[in-house]
Each structure stands twice: as C-alpha cells, then as structure tokens.
C-alpha positions as CSV (number, residue, x, y, z in Angstrom):
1,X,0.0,0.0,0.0
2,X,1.6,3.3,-1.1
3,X,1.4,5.9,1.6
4,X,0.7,9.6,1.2
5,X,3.2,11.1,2.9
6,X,1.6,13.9,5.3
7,X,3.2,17.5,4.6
8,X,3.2,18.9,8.3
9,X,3.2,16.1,9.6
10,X,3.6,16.5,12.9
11,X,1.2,17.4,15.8
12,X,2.3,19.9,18.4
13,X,0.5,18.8,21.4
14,X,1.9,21.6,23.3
15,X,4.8,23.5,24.4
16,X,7.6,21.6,26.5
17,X,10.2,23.0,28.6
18,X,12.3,26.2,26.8
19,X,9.3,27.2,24.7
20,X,10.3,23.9,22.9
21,X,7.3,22.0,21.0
22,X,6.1,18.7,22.1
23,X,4.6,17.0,19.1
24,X,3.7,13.5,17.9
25,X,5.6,12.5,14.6
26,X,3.4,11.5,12.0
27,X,3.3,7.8,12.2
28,X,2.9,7.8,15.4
29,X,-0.3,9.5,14.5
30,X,-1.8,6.4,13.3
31,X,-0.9,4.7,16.1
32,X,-3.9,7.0,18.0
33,X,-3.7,9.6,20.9
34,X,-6.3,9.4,24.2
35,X,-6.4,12.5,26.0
36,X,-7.6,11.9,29.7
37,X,-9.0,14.4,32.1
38,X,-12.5,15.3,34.0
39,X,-14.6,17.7,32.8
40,X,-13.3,21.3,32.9
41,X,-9.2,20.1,32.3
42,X,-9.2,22.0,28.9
43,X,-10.1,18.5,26.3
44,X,-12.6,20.2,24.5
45,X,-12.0,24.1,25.1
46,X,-8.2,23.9,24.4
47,X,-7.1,20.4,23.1
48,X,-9.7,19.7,20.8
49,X,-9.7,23.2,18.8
50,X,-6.0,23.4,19.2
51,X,-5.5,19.8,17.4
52,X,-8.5,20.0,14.5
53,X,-6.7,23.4,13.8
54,X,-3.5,21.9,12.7
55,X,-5.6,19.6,10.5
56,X,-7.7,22.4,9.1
57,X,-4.9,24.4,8.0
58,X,-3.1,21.2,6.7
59,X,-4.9,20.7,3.3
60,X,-3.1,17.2,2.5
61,X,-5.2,15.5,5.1
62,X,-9.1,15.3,6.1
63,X,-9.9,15.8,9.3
64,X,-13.6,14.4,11.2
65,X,-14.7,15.7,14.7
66,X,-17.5,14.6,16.7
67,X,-17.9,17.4,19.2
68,X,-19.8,17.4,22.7
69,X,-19.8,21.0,22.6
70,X,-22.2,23.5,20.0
71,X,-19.6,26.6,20.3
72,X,-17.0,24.5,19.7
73,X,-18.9,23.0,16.5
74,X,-19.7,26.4,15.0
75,X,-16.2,28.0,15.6
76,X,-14.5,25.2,13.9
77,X,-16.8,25.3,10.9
78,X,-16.0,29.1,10.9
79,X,-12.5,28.4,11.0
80,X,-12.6,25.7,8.1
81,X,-14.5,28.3,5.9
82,X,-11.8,30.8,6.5
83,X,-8.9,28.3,5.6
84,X,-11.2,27.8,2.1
85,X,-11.9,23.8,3.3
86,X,-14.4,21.6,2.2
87,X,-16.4,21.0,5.0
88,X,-19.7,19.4,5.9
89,X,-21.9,19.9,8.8
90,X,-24.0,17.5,10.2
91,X,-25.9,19.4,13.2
92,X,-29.9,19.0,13.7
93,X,-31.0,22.2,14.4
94,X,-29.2,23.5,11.8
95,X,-29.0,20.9,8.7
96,X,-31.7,18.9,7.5
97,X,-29.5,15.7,7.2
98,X,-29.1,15.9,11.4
99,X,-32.6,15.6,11.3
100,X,-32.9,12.7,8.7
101,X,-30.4,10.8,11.4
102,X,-32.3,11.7,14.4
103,X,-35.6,10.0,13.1
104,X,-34.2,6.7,11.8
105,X,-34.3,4.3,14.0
106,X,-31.9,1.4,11.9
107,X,-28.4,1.6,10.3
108,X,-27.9,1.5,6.7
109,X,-24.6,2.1,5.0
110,X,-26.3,3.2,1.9
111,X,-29.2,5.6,3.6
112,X,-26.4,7.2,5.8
113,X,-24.3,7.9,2.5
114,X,-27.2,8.9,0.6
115,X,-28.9,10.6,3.1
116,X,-26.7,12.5,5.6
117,X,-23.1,12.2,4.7
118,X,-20.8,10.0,2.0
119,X,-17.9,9.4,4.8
120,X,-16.1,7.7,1.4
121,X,-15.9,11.2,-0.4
122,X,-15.1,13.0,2.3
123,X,-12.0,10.8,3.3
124,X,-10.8,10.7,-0.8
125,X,-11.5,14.9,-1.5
126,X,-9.7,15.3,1.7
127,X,-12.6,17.4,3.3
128,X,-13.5,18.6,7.3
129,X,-16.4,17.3,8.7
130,X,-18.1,18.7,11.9
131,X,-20.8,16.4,13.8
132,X,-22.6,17.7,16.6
133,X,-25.5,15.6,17.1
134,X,-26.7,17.9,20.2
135,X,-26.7,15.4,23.0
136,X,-28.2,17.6,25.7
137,X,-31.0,18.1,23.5
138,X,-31.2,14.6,22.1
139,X,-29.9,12.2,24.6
140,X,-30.6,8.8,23.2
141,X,-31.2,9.6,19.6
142,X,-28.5,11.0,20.0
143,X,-26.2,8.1,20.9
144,X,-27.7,6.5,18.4
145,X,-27.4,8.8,15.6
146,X,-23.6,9.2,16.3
147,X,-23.4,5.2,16.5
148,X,-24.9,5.0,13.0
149,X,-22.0,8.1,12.1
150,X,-19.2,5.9,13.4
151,X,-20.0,2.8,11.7
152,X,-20.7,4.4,8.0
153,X,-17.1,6.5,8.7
154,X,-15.2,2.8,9.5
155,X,-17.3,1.0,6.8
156,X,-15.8,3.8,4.4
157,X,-12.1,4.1,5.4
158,X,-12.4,0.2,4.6
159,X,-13.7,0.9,1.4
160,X,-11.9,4.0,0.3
161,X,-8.6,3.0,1.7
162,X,-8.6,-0.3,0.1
163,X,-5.9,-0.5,-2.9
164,X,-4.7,3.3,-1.7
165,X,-3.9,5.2,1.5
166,X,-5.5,8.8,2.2
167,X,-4.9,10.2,5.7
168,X,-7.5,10.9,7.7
169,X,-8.0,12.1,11.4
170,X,-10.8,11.4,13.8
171,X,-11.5,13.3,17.0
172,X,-14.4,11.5,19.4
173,X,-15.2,14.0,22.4
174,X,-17.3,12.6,24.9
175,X,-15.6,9.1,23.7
176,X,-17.5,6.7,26.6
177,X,-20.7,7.0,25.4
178,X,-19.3,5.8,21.8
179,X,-16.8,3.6,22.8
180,X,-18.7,0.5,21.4
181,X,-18.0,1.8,18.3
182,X,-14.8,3.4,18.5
183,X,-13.4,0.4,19.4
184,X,-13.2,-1.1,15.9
185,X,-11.5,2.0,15.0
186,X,-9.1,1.8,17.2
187,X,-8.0,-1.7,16.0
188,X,-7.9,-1.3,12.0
189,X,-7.9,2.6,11.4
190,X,-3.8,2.6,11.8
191,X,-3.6,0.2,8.7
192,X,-5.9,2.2,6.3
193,X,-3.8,5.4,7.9
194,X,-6.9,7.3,9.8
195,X,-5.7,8.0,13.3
196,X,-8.3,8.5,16.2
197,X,-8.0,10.1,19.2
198,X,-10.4,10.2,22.0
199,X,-11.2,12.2,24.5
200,X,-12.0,10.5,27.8
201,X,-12.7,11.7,31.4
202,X,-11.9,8.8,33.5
203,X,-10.9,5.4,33.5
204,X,-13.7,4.5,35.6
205,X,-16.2,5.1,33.1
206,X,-14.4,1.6,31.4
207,X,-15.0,-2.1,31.9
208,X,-12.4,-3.8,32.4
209,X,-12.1,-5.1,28.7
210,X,-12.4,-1.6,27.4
211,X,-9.5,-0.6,29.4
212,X,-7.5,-3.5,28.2
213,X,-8.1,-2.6,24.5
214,X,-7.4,0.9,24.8
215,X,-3.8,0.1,27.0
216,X,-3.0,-2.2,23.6
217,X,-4.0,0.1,20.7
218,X,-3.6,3.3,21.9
219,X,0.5,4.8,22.1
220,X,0.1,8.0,22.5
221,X,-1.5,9.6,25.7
222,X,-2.0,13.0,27.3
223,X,-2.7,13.2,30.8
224,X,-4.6,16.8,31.8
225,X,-5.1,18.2,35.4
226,X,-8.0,17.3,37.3
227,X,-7.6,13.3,37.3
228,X,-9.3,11.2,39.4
229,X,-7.1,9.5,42.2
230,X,-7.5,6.3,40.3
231,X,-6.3,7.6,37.1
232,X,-3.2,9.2,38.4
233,X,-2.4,6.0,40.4
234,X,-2.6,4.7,36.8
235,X,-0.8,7.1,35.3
236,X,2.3,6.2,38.5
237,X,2.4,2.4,37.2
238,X,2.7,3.2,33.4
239,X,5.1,6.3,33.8
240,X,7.4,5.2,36.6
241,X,9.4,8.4,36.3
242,X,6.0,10.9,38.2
243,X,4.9,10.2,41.4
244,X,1.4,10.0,42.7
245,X,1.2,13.6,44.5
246,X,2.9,15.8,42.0
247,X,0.2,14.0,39.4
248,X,-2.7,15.2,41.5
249,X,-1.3,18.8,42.2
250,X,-0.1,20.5,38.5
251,X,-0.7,23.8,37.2
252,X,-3.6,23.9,35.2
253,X,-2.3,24.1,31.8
254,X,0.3,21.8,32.4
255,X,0.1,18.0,31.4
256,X,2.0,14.8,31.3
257,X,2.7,13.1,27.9
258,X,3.5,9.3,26.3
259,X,4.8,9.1,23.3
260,X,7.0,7.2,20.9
261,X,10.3,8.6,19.7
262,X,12.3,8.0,16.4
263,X,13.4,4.8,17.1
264,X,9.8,3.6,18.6
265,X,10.7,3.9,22.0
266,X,8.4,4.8,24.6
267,X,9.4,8.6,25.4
268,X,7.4,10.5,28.4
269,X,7.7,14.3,29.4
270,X,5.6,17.6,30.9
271,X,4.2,20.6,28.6
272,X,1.8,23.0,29.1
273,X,-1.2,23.0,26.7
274,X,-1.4,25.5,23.8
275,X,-4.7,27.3,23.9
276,X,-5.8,29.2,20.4
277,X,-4.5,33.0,20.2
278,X,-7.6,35.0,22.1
279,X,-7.8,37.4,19.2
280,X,-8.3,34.2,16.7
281,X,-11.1,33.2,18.9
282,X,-12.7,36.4,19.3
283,X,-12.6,36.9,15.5
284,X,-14.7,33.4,15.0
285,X,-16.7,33.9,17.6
286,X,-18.3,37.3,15.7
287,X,-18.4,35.3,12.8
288,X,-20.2,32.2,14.2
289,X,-23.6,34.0,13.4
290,X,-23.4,34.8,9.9
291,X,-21.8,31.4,9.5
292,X,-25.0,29.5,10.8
293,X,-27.0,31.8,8.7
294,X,-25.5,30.9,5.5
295,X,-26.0,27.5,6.5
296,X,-29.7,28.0,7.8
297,X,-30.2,29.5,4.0
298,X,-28.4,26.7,2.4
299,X,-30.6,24.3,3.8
300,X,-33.7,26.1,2.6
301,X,-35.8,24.0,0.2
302,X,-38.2,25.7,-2.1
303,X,-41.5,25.3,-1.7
304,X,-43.6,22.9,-4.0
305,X,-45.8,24.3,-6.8
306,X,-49.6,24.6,-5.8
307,X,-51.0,22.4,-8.5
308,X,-55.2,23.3,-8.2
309,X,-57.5,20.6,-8.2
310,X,-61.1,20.4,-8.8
311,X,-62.8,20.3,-5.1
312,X,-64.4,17.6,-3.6
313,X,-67.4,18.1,-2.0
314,X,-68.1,15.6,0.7
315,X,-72.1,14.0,0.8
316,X,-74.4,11.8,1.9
317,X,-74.3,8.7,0.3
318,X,-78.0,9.0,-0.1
319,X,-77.3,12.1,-2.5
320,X,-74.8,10.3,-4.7
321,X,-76.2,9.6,-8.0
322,X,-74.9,7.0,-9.7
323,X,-73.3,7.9,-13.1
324,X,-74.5,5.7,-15.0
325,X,-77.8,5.6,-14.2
326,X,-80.8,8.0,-15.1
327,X,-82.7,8.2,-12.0
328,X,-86.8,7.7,-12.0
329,X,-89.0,10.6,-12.5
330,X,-92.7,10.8,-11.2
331,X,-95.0,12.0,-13.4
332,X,-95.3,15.6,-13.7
333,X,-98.7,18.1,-14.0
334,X,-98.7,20.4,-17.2
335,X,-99.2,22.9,-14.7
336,X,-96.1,22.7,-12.9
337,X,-93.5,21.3,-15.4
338,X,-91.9,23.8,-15.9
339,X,-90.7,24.9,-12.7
340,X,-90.3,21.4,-11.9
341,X,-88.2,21.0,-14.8
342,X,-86.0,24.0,-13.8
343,X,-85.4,22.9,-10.1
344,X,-84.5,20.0,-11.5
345,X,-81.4,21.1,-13.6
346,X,-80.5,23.3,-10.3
347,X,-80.6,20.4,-7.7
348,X,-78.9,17.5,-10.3
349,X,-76.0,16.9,-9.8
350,X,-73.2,17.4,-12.6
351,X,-71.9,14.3,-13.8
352,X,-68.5,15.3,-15.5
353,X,-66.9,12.4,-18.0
354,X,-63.3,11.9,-18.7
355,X,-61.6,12.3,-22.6
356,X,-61.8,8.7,-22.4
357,X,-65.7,8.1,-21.8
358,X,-66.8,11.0,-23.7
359,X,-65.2,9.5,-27.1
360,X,-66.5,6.7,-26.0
361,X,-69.8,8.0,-25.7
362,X,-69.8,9.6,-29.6
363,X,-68.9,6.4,-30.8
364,X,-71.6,4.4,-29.3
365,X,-73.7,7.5,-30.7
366,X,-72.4,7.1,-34.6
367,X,-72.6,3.3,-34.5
368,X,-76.4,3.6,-33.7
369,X,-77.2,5.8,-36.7
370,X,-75.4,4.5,-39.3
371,X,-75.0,1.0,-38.2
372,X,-72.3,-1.5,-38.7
373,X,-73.0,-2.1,-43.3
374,X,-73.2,2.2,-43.4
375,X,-70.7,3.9,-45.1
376,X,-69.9,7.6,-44.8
C-alpha cells in the first residue's frame, strides 16, 4: 500500500520546557492519541480546537470531529471556511440531514451515505467534517445517531482506503458514550492510515475489557489536570518516572505526555497546553452567526408548486347519484312542469366524464345511426 506522505506532519500537542514543542511524529499518528481528564481540564476548550486546527490548515489530510460542545462545532466550521476547506456539517438544528439521522431508528450504510453524509468522499476529497448531534438536546437519539455516524465513517475508510492510503484524522469528544463503536476503529484505522484520538474523562467510566483494548492500541497519551485519584495512580504504574502527589497537584495548563520517539521507544515528558491566540477566537466567535445563517439558507428548500385541483365536495351517500344511471321521474302536472323541470337542472348533480368516456360516448352514438354495413 503506497502511503501519502503527510506534509506537516507532525502534531504539536503543546509546548515543552524552553518554549520547545512537544509534538507527535506523523506515524505515530496512526498509532492513536487518548487525552484523559475530568470535565473542565481543557479537552474540548483547548485540546480539541487546538488539534483540529492543525488539521484544518493542513490541506493534504481530512480531518472528522464529533464534538460534545455547540460553540465548539460552529467555531470550527468558521475556521474551516476561512482556511477555504471543504467541509460538511451535520448538526440537527441547523442541517436537514441531522434531522434525517435523528428520526431513523436502523443503520444502513447506503441511507447514511445517501442521506446524511458520504464518509467515502469526504476521506478521498480530503474534506473537514463537523458532527454535533446535540446530545443535551437529544440524549438517546442521539447516541444513536452518532453510532450510526461511526459505523458508515469505518465501513468507508475500509472501502476507500482499500488499494490506496489517504490520511484521515478522527476526534471522538465525549468518547465513553461511543466507545462501542470506536473500538473497531481503534483496532484497523492505523492500517488504512486514519488516526483517532479520544477524549475520555476517567478510566472508571471503562469495563475492564475496554480498558484493556485501549492500553494495547492506543501509544500515545496526554494526561490533563483534574484526574481522578484512580487515574493518576494509573498514570504512577505506566510512567514510573511521576509520582502520585505531584500528578494530582499540576498547574492547570500543564500536562504529562507518552509518546514514541524516532526509534519507537516509549518517550514521556511535561508541557503546558497551547490554547488558540484569544484574538483568533474572538474573531470566530463574531463570525459564528453569519456562519450559521449561511447555512440555515443553504438548507432552505423551495417550496412545492400549488398544483389546483377540482374540489371535492363531501355528501351523503344517499345524494350520490350513480353515473351511469338515469334516476326515476314521477310524473309531472302540465301545470307545474316547468318549474319542476327548472329545479330539476338546479338540484342535479353534474356528472363530469373523462376524454376517455366521452369519445367513447360519440362512438356508441355514430354506430347507432349508421350501423355496422353504413358507409360515410
């Protein structure tokens, strides 16, 4: 398999001790990342724009986020658009094909491709797609919805990456309520060169066989502040060199690192994260608006052409007159025929014929007067 080499390729993953960069080399990349630390430690304020921005502005690879976070969505859409990416949203209140995914209830490959989002062109044109299936809105559908995403985007790497190699990066936020489905990912992607990383706020939220799979496929690991005593005793018997209290009492933008050096050697170390410039996010923030407006209009369908049709009074089946049928007439006085004759017309009702039995009618009409042997 011929492998695209990645220009960039490296991803900073923060800045190390002198203002030096701590970065993961690019086939290390496809070996995944999981980035572990409780809500508020910076995975999805500060990692999680920080990383997808690399990818953005690298336009040799494709890059697909599932997001736990609606501000987050929209600012990295904003930012894709200004870099002049490709990019797809797939967001329910905003695009029609969230929607579509919320309300079916069973996975197809070919409905989700058809339907919401072909995972196989977005990996081969190399485009940015943003999924934010609004869990706090959604809950299970949700779940399920971003299940059905997950599946399509491995079935697709399968099938795209078959005979050629295209790289492709996946960021899962909110990872345990996914993993299920991640997992697969986790153990093919790095031979069809689409690297995953997760983000995860404890261990504990793991059985023990999910735990066991992500220790065996995962190399790469960032450990944030905040950790649960139980993670940070785990993070003191797979790092030897920290021990437990300075773990559990780091500044907040600092965090611990495993990686994989140049010879493939496990290589550890401290950085402190690398939040986006504040006058970058500022700048999409403002722009956020007109951003979900243009999509809002983009989704607009026009509406469908009033066609008129004849209308259909609703009556008693004891006023239906058969059409075919010349109702009975009692018989009249001289006297009064002619008003009788006249309230008839008004209260008959109007039998209308089709093309079809009205040539048939003059037909039936010429045949009785000139008869079969007349000729015209």
């Amino acid at each position: 398999m011929k492998l695209e080499r990645v220009v960039n390729d490296q991803l900073i993953i923060g800045n190390a001790d002198k203002q030096r960069p701590a970065y993961i080399r690019e086939e290390n990349r496809f070996k995944h990342l999981l980035v572990l630390g409780t809500k508020g430690s910076g995975k999805s304020e500060i990692v999680l724009p920080s990383f997808f921005k690399q990818d953005i502005e690298n336009k040799r690879v494709g890059a697909t986020v599932f997001v736990g976070d609606r501000e987050t969505a929209m600012m990295m859409y904003s930012l894709a658009k200004r870099n002049n990416r490709e990019v797809q949203l797939v967001k329910p209140s905003l695009t029609a094909s969230g929607m579509l995914l919320l309300e079916n209830e069973h996975y197809d490959y070919r409905y989700v491709r058809e339907n919401v989002i072909d995972f196989e062109r977005a990996i081969r044109k190399k485009e940015i797609v943003i999924v934010d299936m609004e869990f706090d809105e959604n809950q299970e559908e949700a779940i399920r919805g971003t299940a059905f995403l997950l599946t399509a985007f491995r079935e697709a790497y399968v099938k795209e990456n078959e005979s050629k190699s295209t790289p492709h990066f996946l960021y899962v936020d909110n990872s345990h309520l996914y993993l299920p489905y991640v997992l697969p990912i986790l153990f093919s992607g790095g031979d069809y060169t689409v690297g995953c990383t997760i983000f995860l706020e404890s261990r504990n939220l793991l059985n023990d066989n999910e735990k066991a799979i992500i220790d065996s496929f995962i190399r790469n690991k960032m450990f944030l502040t905040g950790l649960t005593v139980e993670d940070a005793r785990y993070i003191t018997e797979d790092i030897y060199e920290r021990e437990l209290p300075y773990i559990l009492n780091r500044d907040y933008l600092e965090f611990i690192y495993l990686t994989l050096d140049s010879k493939g050697k496990r290589a550890n170390g401290v950085a402190k994260l690398n939040p986006l410039e504040k006058e970058l996010v500022e700048s999409l923030r403002i722009s956020v608006p007109r951003h979900r407006g243009n999509v809002l209009r983009n989704e607009v369908k026009p509406e469908p052409k009033i066609v008129s049709k004849p209308v259909e009074v609703e009556a008693k089946t004891s006023d239906v007159l058969p059409s075919v049928q010349v109702p009975t007439v009692p018989p009249l006085n001289e006297k009064n025929s002619s008003d009788q004759k006249n309230k008839k017309k008004r209260s008959e009702p109007k039998v209308v014929r089709t093309v079809k039995q009205e040539v048939k009618r003059h037909v039936v009409i010429l045949d009785n007067l000139f008869g079969d042997d007349d000729e015209f």
